[in-house]
N, C-alpha and C positions, 0 to 999 in steps of 0.2 A: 618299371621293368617287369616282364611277366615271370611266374614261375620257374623254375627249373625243369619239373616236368613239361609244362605246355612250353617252354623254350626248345626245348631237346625235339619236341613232337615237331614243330617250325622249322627246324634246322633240318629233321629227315625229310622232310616235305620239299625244303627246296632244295639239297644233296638228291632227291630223286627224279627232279626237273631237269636237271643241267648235267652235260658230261664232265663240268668243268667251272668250279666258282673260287675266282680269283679272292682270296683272304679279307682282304677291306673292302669287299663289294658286299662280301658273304656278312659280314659284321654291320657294315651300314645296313643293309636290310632287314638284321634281329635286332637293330638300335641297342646293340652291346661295344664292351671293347673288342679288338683280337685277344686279349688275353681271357679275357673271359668264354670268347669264342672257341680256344683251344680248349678250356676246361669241360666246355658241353660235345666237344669232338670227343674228348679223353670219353666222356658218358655213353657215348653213344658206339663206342668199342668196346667198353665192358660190356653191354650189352647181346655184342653179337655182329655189329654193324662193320666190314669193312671201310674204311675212312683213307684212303691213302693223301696224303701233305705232301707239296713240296714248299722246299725253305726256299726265304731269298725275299726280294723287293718284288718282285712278280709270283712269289709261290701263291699257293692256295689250295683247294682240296677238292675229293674228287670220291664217290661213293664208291668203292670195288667192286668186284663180282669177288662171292666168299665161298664157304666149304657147303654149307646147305642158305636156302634160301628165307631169309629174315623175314617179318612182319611188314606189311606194307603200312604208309600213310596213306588214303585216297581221302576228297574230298566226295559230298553229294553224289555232282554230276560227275563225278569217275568213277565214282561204283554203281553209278546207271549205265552209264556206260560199257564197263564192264560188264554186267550181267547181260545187257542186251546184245554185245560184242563174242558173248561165251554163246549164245544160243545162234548166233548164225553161224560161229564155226564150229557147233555142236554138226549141224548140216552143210559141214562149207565143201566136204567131199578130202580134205588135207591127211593122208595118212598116218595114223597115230593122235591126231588130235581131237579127231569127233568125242570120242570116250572120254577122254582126259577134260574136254570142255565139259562133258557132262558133270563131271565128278567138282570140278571148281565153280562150277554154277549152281552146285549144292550145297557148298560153306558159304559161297557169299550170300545167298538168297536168305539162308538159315540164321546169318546174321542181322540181316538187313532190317531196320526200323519201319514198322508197316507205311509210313507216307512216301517211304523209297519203293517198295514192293509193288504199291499203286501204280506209281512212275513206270516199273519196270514192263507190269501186265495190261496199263497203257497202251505203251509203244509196240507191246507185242502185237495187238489183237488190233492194231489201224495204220499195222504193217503190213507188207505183201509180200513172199520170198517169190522171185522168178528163176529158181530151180527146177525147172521142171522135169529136167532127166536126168540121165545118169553123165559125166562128164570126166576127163581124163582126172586122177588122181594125183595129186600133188606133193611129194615128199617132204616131211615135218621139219626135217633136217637141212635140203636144201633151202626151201623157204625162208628157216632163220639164219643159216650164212648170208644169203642175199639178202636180207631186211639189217642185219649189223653192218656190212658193206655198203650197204646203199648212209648209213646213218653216220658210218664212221669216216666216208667219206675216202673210201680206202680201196683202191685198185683190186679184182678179182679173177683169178683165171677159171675157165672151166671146159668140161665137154660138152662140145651143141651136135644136133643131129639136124639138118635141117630137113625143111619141107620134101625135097626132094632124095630124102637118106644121104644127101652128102655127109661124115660126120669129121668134125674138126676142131681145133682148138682156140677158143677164143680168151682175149685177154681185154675186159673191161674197166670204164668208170662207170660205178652201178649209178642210177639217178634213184626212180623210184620204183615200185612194184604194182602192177596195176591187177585188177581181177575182175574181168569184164566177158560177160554171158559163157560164164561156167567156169572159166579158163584165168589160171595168175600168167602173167608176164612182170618181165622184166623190160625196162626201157633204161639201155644205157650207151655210152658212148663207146664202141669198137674202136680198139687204137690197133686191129688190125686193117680194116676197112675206113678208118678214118673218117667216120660216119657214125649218125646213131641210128641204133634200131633195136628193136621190140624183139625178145627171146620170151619163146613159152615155155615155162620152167616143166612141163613134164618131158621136154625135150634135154633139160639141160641133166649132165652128171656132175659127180668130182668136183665140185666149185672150193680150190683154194685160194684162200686172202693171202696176197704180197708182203703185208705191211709198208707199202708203200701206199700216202697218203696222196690226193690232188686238189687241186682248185676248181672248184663247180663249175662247166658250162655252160652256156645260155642254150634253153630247148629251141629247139625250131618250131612251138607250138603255143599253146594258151598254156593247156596241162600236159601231163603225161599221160592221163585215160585219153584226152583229145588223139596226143599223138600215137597211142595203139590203135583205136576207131581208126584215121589217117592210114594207118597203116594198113587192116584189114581190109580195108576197102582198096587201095590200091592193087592188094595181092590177088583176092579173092573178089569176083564181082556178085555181087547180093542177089539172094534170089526173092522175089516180092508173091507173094501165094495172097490170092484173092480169094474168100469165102463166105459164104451166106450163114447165121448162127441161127438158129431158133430157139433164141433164147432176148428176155428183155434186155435194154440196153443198159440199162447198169451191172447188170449180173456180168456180161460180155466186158465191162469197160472195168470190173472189180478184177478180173481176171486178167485180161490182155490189154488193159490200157497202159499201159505203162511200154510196153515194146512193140505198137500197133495202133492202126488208126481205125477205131471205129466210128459208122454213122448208123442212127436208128432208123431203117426201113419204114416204122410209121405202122408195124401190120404184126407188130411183137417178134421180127427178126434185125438183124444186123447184119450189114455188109462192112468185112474186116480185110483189113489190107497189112501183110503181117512182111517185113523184110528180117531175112535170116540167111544165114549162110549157107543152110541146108534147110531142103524139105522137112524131114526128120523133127529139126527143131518147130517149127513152124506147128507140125502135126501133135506135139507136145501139147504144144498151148491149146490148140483147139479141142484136143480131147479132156485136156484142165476142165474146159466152162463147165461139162458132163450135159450135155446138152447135143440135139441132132443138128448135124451140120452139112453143107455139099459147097463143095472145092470149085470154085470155077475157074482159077487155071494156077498158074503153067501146067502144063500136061505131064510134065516131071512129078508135082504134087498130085497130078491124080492118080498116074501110075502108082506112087507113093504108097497111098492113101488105100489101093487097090490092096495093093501086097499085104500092105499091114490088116486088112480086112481076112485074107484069104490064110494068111499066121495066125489072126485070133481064133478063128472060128475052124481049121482043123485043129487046134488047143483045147477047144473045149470040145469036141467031136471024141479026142483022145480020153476026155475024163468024162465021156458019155453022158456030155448035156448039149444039149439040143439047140440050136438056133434059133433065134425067134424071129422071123424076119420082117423087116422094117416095110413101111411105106416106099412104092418106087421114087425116086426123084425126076425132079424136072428138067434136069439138062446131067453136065459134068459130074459125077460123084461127088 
């Protein structure tokens, strides 16, 4: 039988897995008795650890939420995880959490064993973020009602505003939370609409939990990122901007491969084929590579392209620096 301390460590470890470990499941798995089992529970309250028990041939136990928040267990891969999990939503745009990711990505780091540190500035440096602008902002607070609703499996009402400013009240079953090109959604099942569908949470207010609990539906999709993409497209029909890059083909393909199609011209440019919702977005990415570029259509993107050319450059006219101006181009800006 192992220690008492690394027993007690075992026991928080899987009290923080599960919402819910039935008594002699919990004890077959630390290859103790239940009575021994209650004794390293009784431990792990003196400690600090809410433990809540229920008695009976079915009870069992269940990790609380307490007055401050305890010491974790993580393994390895969870506090790679973690760290690497804290530096995207250092930049995720979530209101109130950029800062607070910074700040807990400084105790774990500080702790962390250098062959973890490795792991972490790894994954940092042959990762790519495709943020590239500024995106509607996401309240900290909505976020984690909807992410406990979606987990606890528990009915949710709230205020939606939709696309067209209608604003009204909806009463869901949350599924899961999707965050896809800038933007978190919600995909869940409207029991007003008798339907499911995708809510962009900077849309949503006021999200109160029923305490009424339900039984999962079947998606009408593979995933739920599948079924927001599904949806977007549906709603909003994509706009595809075709551009020439002057720049090599890996440089071009470090930067926008991932949400576009590039092929190497053969001549040190690229022709990129970029679908987006907006121009806008599109113009993001190509000004990413930092490299000279010309638009060859939709004529949307060139107007675009125009404007934001004739904003830059009275910008710097105002802080009386000069334009330097480019090579004329060969067709379409």
């Amino acid at each position: 039988m192992a220690s008492t301390g690394t027993r007690a460590l075992q026991l928080l470890s899987l009290l923080q897995t599960h919402r819910y470990w039935p008594g002699q499941e919990l004890a077959d798995k630390l290859g103790v008795s239940p009575r021994t089992l209650r004794r390293d529970v009784e431990r792990l309250r003196d400690l600090g650890y809410p433990v809540d028990a229920t008695r009976g041939v079915a009870g069992g136990y269940q990790l609380a939420a307490g007055a401050s928040l305890p010491p974790l267990v993580v393994d390895d891969d969870e506090a790679v995880a973690l760290a690497v999990g804290l530096r995207t939503a250092a930049q995720s745009g979530i209101a109130g959490v950029d800062e607070a990711s910074v700040r807990a990505l400084a105790k774990i780091v500080q702790v962390m064993p250098p062959k973890l540190r490795r792991r972490v500035d790894a994954l940092r440096t042959t990762t790519l973020s495709t943020a590239l602008g500024p995106a509607p902002t996401a309240d900290a607070a909505i976020l984690t009602a909807l992410a406990q609703a979606c987990r606890d499996e528990e009915r949710i009402e709230f205020a939606y505003v939709a696309r067209d400013g209608q604003a009204s009240t909806r009463a869901v079953e949350p599924h899961r939370l999707v965050s896809i090109e800038r933007r978190w959604y919600l995909v869940a099942y409207d029991l007003t609409r008798f339907d499911w569908r995708s809510f962009r949470l900077d849309r949503i207010a006021e999200p109160r939990p029923t305490g009424t609990r339900f039984r999962p539906r079947a998606l009408p999709a593979e995933d739920a990122a599948e079924y927001v993409r599904e949806s977007l497209h549906n709603v909003v029909e994509p706009l595809v901007v075709e551009a020439v890059v002057e720049a090599p083909y890996d440089r071009v393909v470090e930067v926008l491969g991932r949400w576009s199609t590039v092929e190497d011209n053969g001549d040190g440019s690229c022709a990129v084929r970029i679908t987006a919702d907006s121009s806008d977005w599109a113009l993001f990415g190509l000004a990413a590579v930092d490299a000279p570029f010309r638009i060859v259509g939709p004529e949307e993107a060139v107007h675009a392209a125009a404007d934001w050319g004739e904003r830059f450059t009275r910008s710097a006219a105002a802080l009386g620096i000069e334009a330097v101006p480019g090579p004329a181009p060969d067709g379409p800006l």
